[in-house]
C-alpha positions in Angstrom: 43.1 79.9 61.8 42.7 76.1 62.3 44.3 74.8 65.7 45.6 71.6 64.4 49.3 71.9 64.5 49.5 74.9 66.8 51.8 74.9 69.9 51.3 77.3 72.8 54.4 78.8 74.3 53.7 80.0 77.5 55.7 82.4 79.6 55.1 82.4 83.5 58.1 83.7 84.5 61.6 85.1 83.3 60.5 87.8 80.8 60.2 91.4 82.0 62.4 90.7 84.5 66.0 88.7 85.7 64.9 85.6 87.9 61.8 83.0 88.4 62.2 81.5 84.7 59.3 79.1 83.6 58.1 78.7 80.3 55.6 76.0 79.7 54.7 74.7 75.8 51.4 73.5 75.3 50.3 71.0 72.1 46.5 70.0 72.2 45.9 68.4 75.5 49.1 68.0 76.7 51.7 70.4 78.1 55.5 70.5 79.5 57.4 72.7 81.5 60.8 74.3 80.8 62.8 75.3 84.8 60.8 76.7 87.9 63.0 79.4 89.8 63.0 82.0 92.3 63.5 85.9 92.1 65.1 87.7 95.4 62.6 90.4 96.4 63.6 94.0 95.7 64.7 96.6 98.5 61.0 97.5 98.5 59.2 94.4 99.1 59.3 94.5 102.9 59.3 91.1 104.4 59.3 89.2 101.6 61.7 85.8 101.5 61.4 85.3 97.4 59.1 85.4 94.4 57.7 82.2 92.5 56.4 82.2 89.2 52.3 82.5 89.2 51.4 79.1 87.4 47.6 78.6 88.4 47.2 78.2 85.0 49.1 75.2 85.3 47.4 74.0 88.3 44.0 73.9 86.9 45.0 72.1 84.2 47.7 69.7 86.1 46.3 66.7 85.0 47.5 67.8 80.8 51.4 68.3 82.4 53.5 65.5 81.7 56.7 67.0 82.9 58.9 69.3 84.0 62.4 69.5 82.7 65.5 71.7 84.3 68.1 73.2 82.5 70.8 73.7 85.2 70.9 74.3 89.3 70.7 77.6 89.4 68.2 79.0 92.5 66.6 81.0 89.7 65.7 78.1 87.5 65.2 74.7 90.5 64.3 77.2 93.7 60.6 77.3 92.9 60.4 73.1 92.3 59.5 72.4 96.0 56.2 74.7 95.6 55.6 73.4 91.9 55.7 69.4 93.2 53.1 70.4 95.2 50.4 71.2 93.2 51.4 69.6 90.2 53.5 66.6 91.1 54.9 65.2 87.9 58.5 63.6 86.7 60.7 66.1 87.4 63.8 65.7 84.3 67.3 66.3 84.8 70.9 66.1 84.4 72.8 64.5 87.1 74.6 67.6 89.2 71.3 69.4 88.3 69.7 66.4 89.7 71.8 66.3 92.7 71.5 70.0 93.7 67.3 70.1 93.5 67.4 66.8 95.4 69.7 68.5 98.6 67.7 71.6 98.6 63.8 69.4 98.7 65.9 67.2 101.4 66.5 70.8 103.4 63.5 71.8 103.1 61.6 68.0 103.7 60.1 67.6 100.2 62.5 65.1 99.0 59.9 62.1 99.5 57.7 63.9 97.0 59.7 64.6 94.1 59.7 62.3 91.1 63.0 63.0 89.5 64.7 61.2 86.5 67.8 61.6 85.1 69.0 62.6 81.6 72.5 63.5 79.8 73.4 66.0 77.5 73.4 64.0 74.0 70.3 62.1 75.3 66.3 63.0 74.1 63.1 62.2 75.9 59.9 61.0 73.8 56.9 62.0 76.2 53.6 62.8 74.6 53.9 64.7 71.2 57.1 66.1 72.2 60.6 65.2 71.7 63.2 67.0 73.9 66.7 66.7 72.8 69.2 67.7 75.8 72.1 69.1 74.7 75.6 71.0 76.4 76.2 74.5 77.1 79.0 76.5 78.9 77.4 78.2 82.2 78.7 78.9 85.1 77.6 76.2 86.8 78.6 72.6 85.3 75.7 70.4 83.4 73.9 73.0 82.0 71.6 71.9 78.7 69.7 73.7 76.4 67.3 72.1 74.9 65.3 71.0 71.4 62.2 70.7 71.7 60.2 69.0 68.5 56.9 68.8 68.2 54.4 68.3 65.1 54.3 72.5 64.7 57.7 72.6 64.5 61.3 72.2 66.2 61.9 74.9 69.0 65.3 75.7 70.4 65.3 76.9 73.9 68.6 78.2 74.8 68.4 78.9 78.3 71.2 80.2 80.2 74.8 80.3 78.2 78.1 81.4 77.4 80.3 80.6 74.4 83.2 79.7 76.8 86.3 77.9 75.0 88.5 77.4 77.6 85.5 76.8 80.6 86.7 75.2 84.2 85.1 71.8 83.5 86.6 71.5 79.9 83.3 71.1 78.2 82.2 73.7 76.2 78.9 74.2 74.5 77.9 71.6 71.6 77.8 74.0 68.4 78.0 70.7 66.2 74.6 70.0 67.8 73.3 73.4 66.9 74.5 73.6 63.5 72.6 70.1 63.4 69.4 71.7 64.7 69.9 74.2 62.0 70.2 71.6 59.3 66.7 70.1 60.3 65.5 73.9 60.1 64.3 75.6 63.8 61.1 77.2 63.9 62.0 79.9 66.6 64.6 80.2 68.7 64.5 81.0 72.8 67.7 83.0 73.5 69.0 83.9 77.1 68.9 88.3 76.8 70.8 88.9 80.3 73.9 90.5 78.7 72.0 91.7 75.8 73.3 95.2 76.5 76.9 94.1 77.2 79.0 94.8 74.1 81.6 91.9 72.7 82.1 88.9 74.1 81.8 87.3 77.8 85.5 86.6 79.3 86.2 83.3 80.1 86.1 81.9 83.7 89.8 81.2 83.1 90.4 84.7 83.5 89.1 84.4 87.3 92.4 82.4 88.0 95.4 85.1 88.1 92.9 87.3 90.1 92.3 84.6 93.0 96.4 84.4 92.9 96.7 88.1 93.2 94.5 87.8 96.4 95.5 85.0 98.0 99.2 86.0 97.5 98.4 89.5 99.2 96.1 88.1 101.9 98.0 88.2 105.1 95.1 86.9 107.1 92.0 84.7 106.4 90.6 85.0 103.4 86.4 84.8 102.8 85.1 84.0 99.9 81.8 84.6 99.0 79.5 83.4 96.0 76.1 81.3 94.8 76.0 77.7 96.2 75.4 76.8 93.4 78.5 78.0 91.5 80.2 74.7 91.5 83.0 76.3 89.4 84.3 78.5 91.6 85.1 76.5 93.9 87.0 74.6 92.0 88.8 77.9 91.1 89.0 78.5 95.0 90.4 75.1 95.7 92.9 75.2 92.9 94.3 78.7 94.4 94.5 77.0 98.0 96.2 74.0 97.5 98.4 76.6 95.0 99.2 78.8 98.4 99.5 76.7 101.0 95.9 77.1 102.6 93.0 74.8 103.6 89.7 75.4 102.5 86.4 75.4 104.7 82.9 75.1 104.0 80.1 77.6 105.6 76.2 77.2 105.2 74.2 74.3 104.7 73.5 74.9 101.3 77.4 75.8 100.3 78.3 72.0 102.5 75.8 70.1 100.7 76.5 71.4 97.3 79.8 70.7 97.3 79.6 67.4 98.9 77.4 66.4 95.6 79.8 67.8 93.2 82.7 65.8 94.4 80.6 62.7 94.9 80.1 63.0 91.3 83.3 63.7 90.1 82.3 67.6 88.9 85.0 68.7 91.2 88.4 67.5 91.4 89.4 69.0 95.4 91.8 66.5 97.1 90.7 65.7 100.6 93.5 66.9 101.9 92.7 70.5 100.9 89.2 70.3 102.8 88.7 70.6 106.3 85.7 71.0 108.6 85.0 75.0 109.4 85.2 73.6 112.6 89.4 72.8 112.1 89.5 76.0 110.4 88.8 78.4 113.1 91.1 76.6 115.1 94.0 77.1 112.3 96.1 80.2 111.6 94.9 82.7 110.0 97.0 82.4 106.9 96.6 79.2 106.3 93.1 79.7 105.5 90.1 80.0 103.2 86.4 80.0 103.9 83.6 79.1 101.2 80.6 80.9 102.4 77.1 82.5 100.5 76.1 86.4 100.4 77.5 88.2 97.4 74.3 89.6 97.0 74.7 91.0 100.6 71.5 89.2 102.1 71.4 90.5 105.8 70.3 86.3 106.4 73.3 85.2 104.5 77.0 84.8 106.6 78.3 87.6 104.8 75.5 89.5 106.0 75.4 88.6 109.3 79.5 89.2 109.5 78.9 92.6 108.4 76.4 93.2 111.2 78.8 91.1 113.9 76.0 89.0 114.2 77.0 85.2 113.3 77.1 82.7 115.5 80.0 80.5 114.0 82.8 82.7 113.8 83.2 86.5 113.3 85.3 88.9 111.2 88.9 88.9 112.5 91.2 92.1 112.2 93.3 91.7 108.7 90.3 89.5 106.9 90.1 89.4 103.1 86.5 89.2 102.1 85.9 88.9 98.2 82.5 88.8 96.9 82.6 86.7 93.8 79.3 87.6 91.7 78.0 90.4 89.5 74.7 92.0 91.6 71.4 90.8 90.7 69.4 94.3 89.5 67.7 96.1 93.0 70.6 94.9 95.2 73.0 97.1 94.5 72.4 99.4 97.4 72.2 96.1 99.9 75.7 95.3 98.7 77.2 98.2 99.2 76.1 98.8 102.3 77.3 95.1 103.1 80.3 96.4 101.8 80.7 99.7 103.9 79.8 97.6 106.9 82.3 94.9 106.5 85.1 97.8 106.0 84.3 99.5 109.3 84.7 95.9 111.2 88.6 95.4 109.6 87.7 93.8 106.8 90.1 94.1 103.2 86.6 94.2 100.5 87.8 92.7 97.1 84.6 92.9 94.8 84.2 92.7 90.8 84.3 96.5 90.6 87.9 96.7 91.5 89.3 93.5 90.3 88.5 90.3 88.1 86.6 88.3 90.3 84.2 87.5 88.5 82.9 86.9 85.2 79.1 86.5 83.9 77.6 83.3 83.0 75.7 84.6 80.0 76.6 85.4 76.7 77.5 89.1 75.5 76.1 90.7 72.3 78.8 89.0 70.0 77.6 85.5 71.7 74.1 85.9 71.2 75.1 87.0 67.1 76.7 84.0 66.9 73.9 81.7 68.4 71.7 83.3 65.8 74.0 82.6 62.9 74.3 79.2 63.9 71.1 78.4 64.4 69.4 80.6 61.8 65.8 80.2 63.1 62.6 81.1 61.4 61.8 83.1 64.0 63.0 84.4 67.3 62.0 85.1 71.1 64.3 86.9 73.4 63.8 85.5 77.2 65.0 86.1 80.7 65.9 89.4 81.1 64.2 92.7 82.1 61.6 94.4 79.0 64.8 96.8 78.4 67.2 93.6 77.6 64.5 91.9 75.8 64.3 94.5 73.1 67.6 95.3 72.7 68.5 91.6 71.6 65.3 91.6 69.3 67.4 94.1 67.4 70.2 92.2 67.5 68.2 89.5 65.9 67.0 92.1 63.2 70.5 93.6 62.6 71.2 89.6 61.6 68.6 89.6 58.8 65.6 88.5 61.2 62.5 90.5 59.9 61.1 92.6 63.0 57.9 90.5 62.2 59.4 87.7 63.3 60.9 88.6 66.0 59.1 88.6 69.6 59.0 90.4 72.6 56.9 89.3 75.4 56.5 89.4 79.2 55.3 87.2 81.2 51.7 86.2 80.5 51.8 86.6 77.0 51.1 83.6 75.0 52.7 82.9 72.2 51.3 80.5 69.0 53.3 78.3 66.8 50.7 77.7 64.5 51.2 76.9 60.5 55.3 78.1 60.4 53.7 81.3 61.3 54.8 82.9 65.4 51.3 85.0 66.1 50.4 86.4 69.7 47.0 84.4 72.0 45.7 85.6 75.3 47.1 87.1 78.2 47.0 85.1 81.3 48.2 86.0 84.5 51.8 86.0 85.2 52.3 88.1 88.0 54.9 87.9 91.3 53.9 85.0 94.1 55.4 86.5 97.2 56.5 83.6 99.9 57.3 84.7 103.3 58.3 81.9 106.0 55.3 79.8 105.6 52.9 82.3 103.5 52.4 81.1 100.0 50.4 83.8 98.1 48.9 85.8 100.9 50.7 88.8 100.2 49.7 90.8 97.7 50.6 94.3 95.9 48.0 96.2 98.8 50.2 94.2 101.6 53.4 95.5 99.9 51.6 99.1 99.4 50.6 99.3 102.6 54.3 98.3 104.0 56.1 100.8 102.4 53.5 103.4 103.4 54.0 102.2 106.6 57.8 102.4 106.5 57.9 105.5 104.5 55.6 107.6 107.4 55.2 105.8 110.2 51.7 104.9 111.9 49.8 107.1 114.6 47.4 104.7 116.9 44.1 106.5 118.5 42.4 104.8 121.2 39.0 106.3 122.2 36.6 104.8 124.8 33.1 106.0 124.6 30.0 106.2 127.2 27.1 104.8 125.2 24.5 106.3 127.3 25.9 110.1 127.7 28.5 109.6 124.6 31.0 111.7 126.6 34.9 110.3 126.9 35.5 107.9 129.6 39.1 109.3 129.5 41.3 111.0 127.9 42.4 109.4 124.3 45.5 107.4 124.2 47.4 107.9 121.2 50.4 105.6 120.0 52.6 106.2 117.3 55.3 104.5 115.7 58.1 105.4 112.6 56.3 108.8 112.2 58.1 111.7 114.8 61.1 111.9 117.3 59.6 111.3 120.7 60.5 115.1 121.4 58.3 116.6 118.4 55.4 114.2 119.8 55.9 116.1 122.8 54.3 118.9 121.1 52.4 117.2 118.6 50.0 114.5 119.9 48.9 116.6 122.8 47.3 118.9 119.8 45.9 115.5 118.5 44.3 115.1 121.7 42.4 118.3 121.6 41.3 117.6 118.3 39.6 114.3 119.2 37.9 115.8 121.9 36.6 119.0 120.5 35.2 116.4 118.0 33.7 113.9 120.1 32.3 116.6 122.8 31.5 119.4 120.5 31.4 119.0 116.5 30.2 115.2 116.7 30.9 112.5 114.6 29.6 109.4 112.6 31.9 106.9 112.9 36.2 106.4 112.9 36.5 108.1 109.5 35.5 111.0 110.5 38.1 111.0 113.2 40.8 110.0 110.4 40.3 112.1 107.9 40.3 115.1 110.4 43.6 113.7 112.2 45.3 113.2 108.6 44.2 116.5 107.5 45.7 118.1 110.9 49.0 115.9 110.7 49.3 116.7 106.8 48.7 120.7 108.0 51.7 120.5 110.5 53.9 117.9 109.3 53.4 117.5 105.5 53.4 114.2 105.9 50.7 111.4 105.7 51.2 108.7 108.1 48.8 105.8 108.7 45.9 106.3 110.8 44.2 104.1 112.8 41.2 104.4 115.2 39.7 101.9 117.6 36.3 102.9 119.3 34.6 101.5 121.8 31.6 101.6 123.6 30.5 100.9 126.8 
């Protein structure tokens, strides 16, 4: 098949799982680059701080990248930039919130002087290389969101991104179908669609809906009342604000990243918060109880987060007072589930009234519900379609949505990440695989952790580790004492009582009577011994000396 015409979608992150999204689309020598996020590690991934996309396919060709163009500020679509700019340091394009938000978090984290960033509006269209990317509106939960239409000379491509078909959303703008019946006019090649709530039945409630509930609290709250949620979800603070000023209270800011948000969402008119409804957290601690409300992150329960660190009794700022009202104002990512609740259990215990989404409407998703995602279809009416960001489960399941809709299952595409896709002729056929696999980042490790790092960590935390010391005489190879043997995570010091003095025996019948070769030998005789008595397989680890 010829290769004139043919455009290379590329998937590096998003697909196969919720988080990191970063598609990149290829036409002959040149290439651009749809979002670069984050993904929080799971409960297993010891140590880890967060997950980048793997995009050394982009850095050996970083010279053919042109751009790299944002949808909205969510950390799972900007929270990788810093790392990106890096390596590939190329016009970064977005709207102006968007804009705002990367810009705080590279000045946070001192990148800011390397960022080329440009600014674009939902109506507006870039002309860079052989593409043409048309930015247009969609309802999020986060203001300025864009999905965008990308044309190229093998065809037009609609990436959706992240949406909702909100009519009634906090900012008053809903999404621009006008636009996407336009696209559909022109005729779309394929269609990217957004398969978070794939499984979710009906329709995605509005964020109106979040009003009455923040009422309902606030009118029962007797003390302070905590709210926690994304930084980055501009619009509910603007629902929190609105209920303040409604009760009587003041509202406080807590966290960097929750401050300097804000701060940029006023500034550019996406919230409308009267200053005198803020106050410094500073002023708020001071205050009485009842007269107020405190912004602050860790919905997800991170132990680093405020929330987390009230749970535990351990921030430094302020602490949980008897007769607090906590509500955690997010849906939980997939894996933290059991962090949350034990957030949730912890902050209880401490005094704490919990209000979560499980037992009242405190939150709604950002992304659209089966009925949504039928009707982007029918609007669009693409040629062909590609489910994205979601786990493989999610991804299917709106490829038969698709189908149901009259979509032939030949034409309809499920991928993960790595998987190249071709535009090529009108026709959607698979290329090569590429690596697409997790980046783990922890403190100032970029990609020195791998999967035998994260093994080797949960073996460790799942059995513990039993340290050997043995000093050797090299001339009569007898013991020039007794073996000292350390162990950590594995037994109560009261079965080691009994246990590691039976160790001991074993390591010198071996060295004075059977013999030896080397430290494996000593191993495997010490994990066969331990696996004997404990049925358990901790770590071994034997350091020999000589002298």
């Amino acid at each position: 098949m010829s290769k004139k015409n043919r455009l290379r979608i590329i998937p590096l992150g998003g697909l196969g799982e919720v988080g990191k999204n970063m598609m990149a689309y290829e036409y002959g020598k040149d290439i651009i680059v749809v979002d670069a996020g984050i993904m929080f590690p799971k409960n297993d991934m010891l140590g880890v701080d967060y997950i980048i996309p793997d995009f050394e396919y982009l850095k050996k060709r970083a010279d053919k990248v042109l751009g790299l163009f944002i949808t909205h500020g969510h950390e799972d679509h900007i929270g990788a930039i810093q790392h990106f700019i890096e390596d590939i340091n190329v016009p970064v394009y977005a709207t102006p919130l968007t804009r705002g938000l990367i810009e705080a978090k590279l000045h946070r984290n001192g990148s800011q002087h390397k960022a080329q960033m440009k600014t674009v509006q939902a109506g507006g269209a870039t002309k860079i290389g052989p593409f043409t990317i048309e930015y247009f509106h969609v309802s999020h939960s986060i203001p300025d969101a864009v999905g965008l239409g990308i044309t190229t000379p093998a065809g037009l491509v609609v990436h959706m991104s992240d949406f909702k078909f909100d009519h009634t959303p906090v900012d008053g703008w809903p999404t621009d179908f006008a636009k996407l019946s336009e696209f559909a006019n022109r005729g779309v090649d394929l269609l990217l669609s957004d398969s978070t709530n794939a499984e979710r039945p009906g329709w995605t409630p509005s964020e109106k809906v979040i009003g009455p509930a923040f009422d309902k609290v606030f009118a029962e709250a007797k003390g302070r009342v905590i709210i926690a949620t994304f930084a980055s979800l501009i619009s509910r603070v603007q629902q929190v604000a609105d209920a303040a000023a409604k009760h009587g209270r003041k509202m406080a800011l807590a966290g960097p990243s929750m401050v300097d948000n804000v701060k940029i969402a006023r500034k550019m008119k996406y919230l409308n918060i009267p200053d005198e409804v803020i106050v410094p957290i500073e002023q708020a601690l001071n205050m009485q109880n009842h007269k107020v409300v405190i912004m602050c992150t860790g919905s997800q329960g991170e132990p680093s987060s405020i929330v987390g660190r009230l749970s535990a009794g351990t921030n430094r700022q302020f602490d949980l007072k008897e007769g607090d009202t906590v509500v955690l104002s997010s849906h939980p990512i997939p894996g933290n589930e059991e962090t949350i609740s034990k957030t949730i259990n912890r902050l209880l215990r401490r005094g704490a009234k919990v209000v979560h989404d499980g037992i009242a409407p405190i939150h709604v998703s950002g992304h659209a519900a089966q009925e949504e995602q039928k009707l982007l279809i029918n609007l669009v009416r693409p040629k062909h379609f590609m489910s994205i960001h979601g786990e493989l489960r999610q991804l299917m399941r709106h490829a038969e949505l698709a189908q149901q809709l009259g979509i032939d299952p030949k034409d309809t595409i499920v991928v993960e990440n790595g998987q190249v896709v071709e535009l090529i002729g009108k026709k959607v056929v698979l290329g090569e695989r590429i690596p697409g696999d997790y980046v783990f980042v922890t403190g100032e490790s970029i990609g020195d952790i791998d999967y035998g790092v994260m093994r080797e960590r949960s073996q460790l935390a799942r059995n513990g580790i039993l340290l050997i010391d043995i000093s050797i005489d090299k001339l009569t190879r007898r013991l020039r004492h007794d073996p000292e043997i350390i162990t950590r995570g594995f037994v109560s010091p009261e079965d080691a009582e009994t246990l590691l003095p039976e160790i001991r025996k074993l390591v010198l019948r071996m060295v004075h009577d059977d013999g030896f070769d080397d430290e494996k030998d000593i191993i495997n005789a010490v994990k066969s011994y331990l696996h004997q008595q404990t049925k358990r397989r901790p770590m071994v680890f034997v350091t020999l000396s000589k002298a």
